[in-house]
C-alpha positions as CSV (number, residue, x, y, z in Angstrom):
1,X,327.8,258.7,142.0
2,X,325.2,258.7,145.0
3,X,323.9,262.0,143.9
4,X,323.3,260.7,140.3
5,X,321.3,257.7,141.6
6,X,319.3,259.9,143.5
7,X,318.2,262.5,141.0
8,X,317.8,259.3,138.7
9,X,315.4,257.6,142.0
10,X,313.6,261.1,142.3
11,X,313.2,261.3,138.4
12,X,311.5,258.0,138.5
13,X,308.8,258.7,141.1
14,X,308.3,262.1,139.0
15,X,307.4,259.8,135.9
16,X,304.8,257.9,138.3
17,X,303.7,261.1,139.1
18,X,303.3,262.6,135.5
19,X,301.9,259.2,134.2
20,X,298.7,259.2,136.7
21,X,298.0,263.3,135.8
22,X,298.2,262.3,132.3
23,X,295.8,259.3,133.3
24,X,293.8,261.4,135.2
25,X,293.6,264.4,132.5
26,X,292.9,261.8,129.4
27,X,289.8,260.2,131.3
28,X,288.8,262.7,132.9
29,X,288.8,261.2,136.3
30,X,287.5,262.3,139.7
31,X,291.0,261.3,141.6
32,X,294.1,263.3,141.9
33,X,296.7,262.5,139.7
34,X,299.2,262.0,142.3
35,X,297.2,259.8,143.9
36,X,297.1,257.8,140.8
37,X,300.5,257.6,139.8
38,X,300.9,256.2,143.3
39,X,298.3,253.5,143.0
40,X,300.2,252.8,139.5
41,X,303.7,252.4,141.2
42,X,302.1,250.3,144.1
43,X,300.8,247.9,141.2
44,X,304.3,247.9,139.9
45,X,305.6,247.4,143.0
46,X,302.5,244.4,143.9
47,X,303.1,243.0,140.6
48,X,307.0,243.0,140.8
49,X,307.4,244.7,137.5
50,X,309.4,247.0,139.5
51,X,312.1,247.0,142.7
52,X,311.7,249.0,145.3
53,X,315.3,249.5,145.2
54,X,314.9,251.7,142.6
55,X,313.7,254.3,144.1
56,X,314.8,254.1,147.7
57,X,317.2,256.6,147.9
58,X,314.9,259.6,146.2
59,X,312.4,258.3,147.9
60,X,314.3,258.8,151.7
61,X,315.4,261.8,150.7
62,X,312.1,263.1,149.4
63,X,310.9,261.9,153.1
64,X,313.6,263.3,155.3
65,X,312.6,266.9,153.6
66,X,308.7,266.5,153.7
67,X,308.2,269.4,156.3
68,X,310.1,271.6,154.3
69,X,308.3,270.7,151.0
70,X,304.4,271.8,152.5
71,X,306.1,275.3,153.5
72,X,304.8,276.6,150.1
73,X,301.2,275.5,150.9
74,X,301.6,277.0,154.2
75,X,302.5,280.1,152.9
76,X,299.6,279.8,150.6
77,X,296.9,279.1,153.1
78,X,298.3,282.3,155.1
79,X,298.6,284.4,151.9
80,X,294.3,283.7,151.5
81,X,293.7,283.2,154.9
82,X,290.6,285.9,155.2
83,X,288.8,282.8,153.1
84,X,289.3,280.6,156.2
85,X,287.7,283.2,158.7
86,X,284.4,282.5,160.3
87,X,285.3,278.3,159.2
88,X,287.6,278.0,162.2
89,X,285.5,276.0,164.3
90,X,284.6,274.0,161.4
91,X,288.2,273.6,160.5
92,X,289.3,272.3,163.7
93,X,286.9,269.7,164.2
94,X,287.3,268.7,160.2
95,X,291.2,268.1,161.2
96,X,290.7,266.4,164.4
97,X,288.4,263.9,162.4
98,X,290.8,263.5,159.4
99,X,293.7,263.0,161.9
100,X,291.7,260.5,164.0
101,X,290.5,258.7,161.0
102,X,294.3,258.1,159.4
103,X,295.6,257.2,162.7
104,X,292.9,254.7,163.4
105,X,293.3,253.2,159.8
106,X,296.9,253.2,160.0
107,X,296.6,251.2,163.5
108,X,293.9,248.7,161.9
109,X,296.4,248.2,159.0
110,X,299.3,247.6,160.9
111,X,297.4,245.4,163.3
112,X,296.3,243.7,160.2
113,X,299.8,242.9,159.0
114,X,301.5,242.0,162.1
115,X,298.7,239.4,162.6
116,X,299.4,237.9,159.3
117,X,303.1,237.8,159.6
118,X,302.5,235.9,162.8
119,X,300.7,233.3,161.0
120,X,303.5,232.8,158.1
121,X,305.9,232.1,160.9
């Protein structure tokens, strides 16, 4: 029965997914569809149309395995990698800035909500 709920949890966040690509194909939009669909179940979620119990298991799940899920673009950036050569300096300081930007908004944001749930108290 746990199986069934989460191929049913996983199922769900793939219609999140396949909503924001439709979105994004039918007007033409500049974002990634993925990243839409997620905006769109964050709304859901915001707007308590939808639990986040229903998709906690597929989503843990889906987490737990996230290393072994970017293998295939791994393997794809080593399958073209003579398109990367004479960019590695370029590519290291582009993910050192990406990396220090995430953490640093990630630290702001959690700063951000520990302050306010301090002040609900």
């Amino acid at each position: 029965m746990e199986s069934i709920r989460i191929v049913i949890h996983i199922g769900i966040l793939y219609l999140f997914y396949y909503a924001g690509e439709w979105i994004q194909e039918t007007l033409n939009l500049m974002i990634p569809g993925s990243i839409i669909g997620m905006l769109l179940l964050l709304c859901f979620f915001y707007l308590k149309i939808f639990r986040f119990e229903y998709v906690e298991k597929g989503a843990n799940l889906l987490l737990s395995h996230m290393p072994f899920l970017f293998l295939p673009a791994t393997a794809g950036i080593m399958a073209y990698f003579q398109i990367f050569i004479g960019f590695g300096l370029w590519l290291v300081v582009i993910v050192f800035l990406s990396t220090l930007t995430v953490m640093v908004a990630s630290g702001w944001t959690a700063q951000f909500i520990e302050k306010r749930r301090k002040s609900n108290e």
